[in-house]
VMD Tcl script that draws the C-alpha trace (Angstrom):
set ca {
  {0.00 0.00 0.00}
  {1.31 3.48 -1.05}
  {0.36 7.20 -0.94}
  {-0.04 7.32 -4.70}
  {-2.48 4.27 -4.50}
  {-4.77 6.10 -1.72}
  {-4.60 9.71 -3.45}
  {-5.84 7.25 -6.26}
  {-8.59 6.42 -4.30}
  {-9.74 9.93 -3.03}
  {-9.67 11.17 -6.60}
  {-11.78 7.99 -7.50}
  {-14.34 8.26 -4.59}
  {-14.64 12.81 -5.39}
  {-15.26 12.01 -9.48}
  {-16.72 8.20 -9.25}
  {-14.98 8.01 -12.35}
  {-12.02 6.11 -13.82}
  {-11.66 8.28 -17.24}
  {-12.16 11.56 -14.95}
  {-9.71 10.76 -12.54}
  {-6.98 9.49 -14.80}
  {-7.41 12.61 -16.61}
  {-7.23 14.56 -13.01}
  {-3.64 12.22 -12.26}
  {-2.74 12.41 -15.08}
  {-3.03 8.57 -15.97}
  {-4.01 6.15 -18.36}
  {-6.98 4.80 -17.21}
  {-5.72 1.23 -17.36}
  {-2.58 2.44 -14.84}
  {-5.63 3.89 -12.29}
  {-7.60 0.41 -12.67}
  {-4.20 -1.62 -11.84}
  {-3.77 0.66 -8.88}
  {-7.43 0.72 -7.69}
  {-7.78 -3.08 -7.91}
  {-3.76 -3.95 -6.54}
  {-5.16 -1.49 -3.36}
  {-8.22 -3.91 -3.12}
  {-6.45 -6.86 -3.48}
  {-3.81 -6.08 -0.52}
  {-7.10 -4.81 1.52}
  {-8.57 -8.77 0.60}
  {-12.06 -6.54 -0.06}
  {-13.94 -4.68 -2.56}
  {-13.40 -0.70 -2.70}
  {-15.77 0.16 -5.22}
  {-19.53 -1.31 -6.56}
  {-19.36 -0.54 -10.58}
  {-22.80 0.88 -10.77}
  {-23.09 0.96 -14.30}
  {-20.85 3.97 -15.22}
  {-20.11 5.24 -11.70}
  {-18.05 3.71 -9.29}
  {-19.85 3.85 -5.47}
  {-17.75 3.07 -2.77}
  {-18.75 0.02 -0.53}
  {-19.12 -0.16 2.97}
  {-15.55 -0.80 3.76}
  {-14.89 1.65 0.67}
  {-15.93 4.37 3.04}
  {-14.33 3.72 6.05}
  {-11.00 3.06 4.31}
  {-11.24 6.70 2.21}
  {-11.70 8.25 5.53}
  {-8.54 6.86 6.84}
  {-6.39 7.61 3.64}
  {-7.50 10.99 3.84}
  {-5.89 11.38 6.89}
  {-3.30 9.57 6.17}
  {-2.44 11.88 2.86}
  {-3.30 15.14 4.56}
  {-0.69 13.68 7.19}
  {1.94 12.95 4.53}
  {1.43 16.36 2.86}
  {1.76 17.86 6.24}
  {4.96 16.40 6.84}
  {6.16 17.33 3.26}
  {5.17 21.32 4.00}
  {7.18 21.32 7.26}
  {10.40 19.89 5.67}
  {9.57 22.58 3.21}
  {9.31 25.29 5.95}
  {12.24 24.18 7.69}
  {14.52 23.81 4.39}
  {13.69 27.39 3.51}
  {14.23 28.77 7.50}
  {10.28 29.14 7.79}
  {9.35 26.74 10.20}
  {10.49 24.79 13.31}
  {13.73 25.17 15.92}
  {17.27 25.25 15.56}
  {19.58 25.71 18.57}
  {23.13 27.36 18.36}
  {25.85 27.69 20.93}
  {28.51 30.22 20.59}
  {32.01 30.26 22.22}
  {32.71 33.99 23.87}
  {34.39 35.24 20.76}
  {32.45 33.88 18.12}
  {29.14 35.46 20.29}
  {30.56 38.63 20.43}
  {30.02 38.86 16.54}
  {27.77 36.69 15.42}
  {24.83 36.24 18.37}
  {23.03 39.83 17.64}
  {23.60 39.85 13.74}
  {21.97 36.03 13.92}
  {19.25 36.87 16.62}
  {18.35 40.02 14.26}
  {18.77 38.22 10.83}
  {16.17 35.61 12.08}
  {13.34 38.09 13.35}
  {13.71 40.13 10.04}
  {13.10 36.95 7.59}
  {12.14 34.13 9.51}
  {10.39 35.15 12.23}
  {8.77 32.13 12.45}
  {11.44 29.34 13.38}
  {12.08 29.05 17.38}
  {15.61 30.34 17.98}
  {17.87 29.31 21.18}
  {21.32 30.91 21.38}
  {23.64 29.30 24.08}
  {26.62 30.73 25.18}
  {29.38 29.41 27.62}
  {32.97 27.65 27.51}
  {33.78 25.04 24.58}
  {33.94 22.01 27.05}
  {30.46 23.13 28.68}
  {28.79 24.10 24.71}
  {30.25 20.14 23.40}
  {28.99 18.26 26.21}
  {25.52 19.86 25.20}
  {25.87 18.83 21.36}
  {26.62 15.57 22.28}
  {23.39 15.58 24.43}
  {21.61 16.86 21.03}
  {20.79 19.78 23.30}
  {22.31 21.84 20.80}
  {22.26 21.59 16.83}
  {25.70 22.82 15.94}
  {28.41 25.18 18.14}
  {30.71 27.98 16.65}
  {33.72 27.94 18.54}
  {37.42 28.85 18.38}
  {39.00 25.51 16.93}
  {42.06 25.82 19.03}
  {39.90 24.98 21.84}
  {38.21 22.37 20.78}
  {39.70 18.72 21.88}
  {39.99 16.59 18.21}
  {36.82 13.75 18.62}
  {36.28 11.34 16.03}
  {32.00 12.05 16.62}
  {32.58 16.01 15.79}
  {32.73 17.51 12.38}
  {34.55 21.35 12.31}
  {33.51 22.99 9.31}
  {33.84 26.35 7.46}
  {36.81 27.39 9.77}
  {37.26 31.12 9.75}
  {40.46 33.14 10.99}
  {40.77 36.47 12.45}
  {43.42 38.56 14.22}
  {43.36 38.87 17.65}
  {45.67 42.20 19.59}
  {45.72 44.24 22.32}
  {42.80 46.97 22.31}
  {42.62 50.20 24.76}
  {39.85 53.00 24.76}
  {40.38 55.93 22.25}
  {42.97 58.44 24.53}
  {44.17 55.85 26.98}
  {48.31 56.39 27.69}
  {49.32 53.49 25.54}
  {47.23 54.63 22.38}
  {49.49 57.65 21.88}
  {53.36 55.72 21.69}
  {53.91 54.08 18.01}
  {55.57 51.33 20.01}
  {54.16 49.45 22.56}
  {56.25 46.89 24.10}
  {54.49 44.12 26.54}
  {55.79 45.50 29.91}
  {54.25 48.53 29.12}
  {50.64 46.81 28.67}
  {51.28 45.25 31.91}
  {51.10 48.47 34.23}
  {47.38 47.85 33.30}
  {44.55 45.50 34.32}
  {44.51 43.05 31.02}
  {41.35 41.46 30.12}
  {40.24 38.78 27.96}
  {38.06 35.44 27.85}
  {39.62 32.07 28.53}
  {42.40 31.27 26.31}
  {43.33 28.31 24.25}
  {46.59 26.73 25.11}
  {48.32 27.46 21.60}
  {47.10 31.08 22.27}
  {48.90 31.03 25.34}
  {52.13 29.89 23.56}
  {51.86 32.54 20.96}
  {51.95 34.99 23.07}
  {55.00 33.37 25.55}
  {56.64 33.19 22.36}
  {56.36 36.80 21.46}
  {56.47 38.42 24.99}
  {58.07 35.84 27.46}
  {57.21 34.07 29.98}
  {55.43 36.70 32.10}
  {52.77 37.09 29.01}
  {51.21 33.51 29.82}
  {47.33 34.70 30.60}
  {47.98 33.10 33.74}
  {49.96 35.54 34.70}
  {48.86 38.37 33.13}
  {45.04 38.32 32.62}
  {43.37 40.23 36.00}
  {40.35 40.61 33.84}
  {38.38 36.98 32.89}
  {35.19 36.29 31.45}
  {33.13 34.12 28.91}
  {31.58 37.72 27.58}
  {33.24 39.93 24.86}
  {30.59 42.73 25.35}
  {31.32 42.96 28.76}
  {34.66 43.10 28.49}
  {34.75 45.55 25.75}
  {32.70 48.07 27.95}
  {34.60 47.97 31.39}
  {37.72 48.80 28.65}
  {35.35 51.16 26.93}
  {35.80 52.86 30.49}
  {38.50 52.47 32.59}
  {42.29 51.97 31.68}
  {42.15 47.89 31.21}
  {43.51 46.46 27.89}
  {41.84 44.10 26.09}
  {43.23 41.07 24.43}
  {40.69 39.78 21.94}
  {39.54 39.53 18.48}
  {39.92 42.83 16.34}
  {36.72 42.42 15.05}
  {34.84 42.17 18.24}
  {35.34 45.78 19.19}
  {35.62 47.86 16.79}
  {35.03 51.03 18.84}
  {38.57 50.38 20.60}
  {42.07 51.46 19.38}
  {44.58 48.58 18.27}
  {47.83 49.20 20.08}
  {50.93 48.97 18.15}
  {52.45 45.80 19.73}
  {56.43 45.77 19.41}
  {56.94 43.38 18.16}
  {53.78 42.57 16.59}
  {51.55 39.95 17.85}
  {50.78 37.28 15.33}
  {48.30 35.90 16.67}
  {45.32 34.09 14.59}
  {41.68 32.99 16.60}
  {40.29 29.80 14.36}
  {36.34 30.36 14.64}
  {34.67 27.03 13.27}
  {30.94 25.63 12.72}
  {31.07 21.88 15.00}
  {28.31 19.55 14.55}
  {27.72 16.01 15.13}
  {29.04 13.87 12.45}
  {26.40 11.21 10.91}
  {23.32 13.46 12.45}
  {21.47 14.98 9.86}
  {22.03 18.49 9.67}
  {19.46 21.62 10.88}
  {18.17 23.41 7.19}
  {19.03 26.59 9.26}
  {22.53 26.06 9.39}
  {23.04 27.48 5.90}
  {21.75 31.00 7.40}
  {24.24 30.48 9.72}
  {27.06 29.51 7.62}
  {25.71 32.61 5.38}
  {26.31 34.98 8.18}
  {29.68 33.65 9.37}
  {31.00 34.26 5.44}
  {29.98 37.97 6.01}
  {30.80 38.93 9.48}
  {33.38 37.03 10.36}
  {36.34 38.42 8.63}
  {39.22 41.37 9.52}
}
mol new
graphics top color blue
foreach p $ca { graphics top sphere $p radius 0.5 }
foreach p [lrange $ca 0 end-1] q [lrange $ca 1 end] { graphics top cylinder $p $q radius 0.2 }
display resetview
């Protein structure tokens, strides 16, 4: 038994016609008859009474188009909401996004959604990498963007569309440092530093420019999970900021001597062998255009 065969009957039963139906299908009328009757003969009983040139459903004719038509108006139900949710109309998708990553991309996404699909469900989640995979893993969350560097190699995640930005040092316009054309560390660390939690190979960049004494756990007085808030105690007070260049755009880079080449790796992780959220391309969209220098 298949959907074709009972839309085959519901046309059948509305005309009480073969040669009107086929017509309406778009069949031969011979293909409708094998259908009708191969439908009967799995059901072991009659569908229709030929009544000379009409065709009257029986008893169990009846009951069985009442079920089909649920059944089809079920089907085609289904087949909308994959619709919906393919083009970001319908149902939920759930991101969570690592401190840097959320600085950027959580507004842009939250706003991008209400604009032109304002009706799919949205849950942003933010927190640490370890905290944000755990969830994924409990299918608590569709997909994470992350830095890369702190994300521990699994064979059951996938890291796609990996994006790279510079991170620096950042200071409010007219703080001390902002005026010298070179900066060098010890300079940056007569002031509270600030910045999220740091990957390890972040941590050796910046040993490996600076020395030892520019390991964040030593010179970070300033910790948390959220850019924003970060950017505005800077935005107002004498801290420095180590973070993404991109992230705060109303502070002034300092000029590090020597430079700090240092590179955040912002990916999209999701579950390998889980089928994927439709949504994800607006996402993946939206990372293409914001995140970049």
């Amino acid at each position: 038994m298949t959907l074709v065969q009972l839309r085959h009957l519901i046309s059948l039963a509305r005309t009480g016609s073969f040669s009107k139906s086929a017509q309406a299908l778009h069949l031969t009328q011979p293909a409708l008859s094998r259908s009708i009757r191969a439908l009967e003969d799995e059901l072991g009983m009659p569908l229709f009474d030929r009544v000379g040139r009409s065709n009257e459903l029986t008893a169990f004719g009846r009951e069985v188009l009442d079920r089909s038509r649920h059944l089809v108006s079920e089907a085609d139900e289904l087949r909308d909401s994959g619709r919906r949710l393919r083009e970001g109309e319908g149902g939920t998708v759930r991101i969570g996004m690592g401190s840097g990553p959320g600085a950027m991309l959580m507004t842009p996404f939250l706003m991008h959604m209400a604009k032109h699909h304002p009706r799919m469900r949205v849950a942003v989640a933010r927190g640490g990498t370890d905290l944000l995979v755990h969830s994924l893993r409990e299918r608590s969350l569709d997909a994470l963007v992350v830095d890369a560097r702190s994300l521990e190699p699994a064979p059951d995640l996938e890291l796609g569309l990996v994006r790279e930005m510079r991170g620096t040092f950042l200071c409010r316009r007219g703080h001390p440092l902002a005026r010298l054309r070179a900066v060098a560390f010890e300079a940056v660390q007569r002031y509270p530093i600030a910045s999220t939690p740091l990957s390890d190979e972040v941590a050796r960049t910046l040993v490996e420019a600076y020395g030892p004494q520019a390991h964040p756990a030593h010179c970070v007085t300033l910790q948390c999970e959220e850019v924003p808030s970060l950017v505005e105690v800077v935005r107002q007070s004498d801290a420095v900021l180590l973070a993404i260049r991109a992230a705060a755009p109303g502070l002034v880079e300092l000029k590090m001597h020597p430079p700090l080449d240092g590179v955040a790796r912002f990916g999209l992780v999701t579950l390998r062998r889980r089928t994927e959220a439709p949504a994800l391309v607006i996402l993946r969209t939206l990372m293409q255009a914001l995140m970049r220098d």
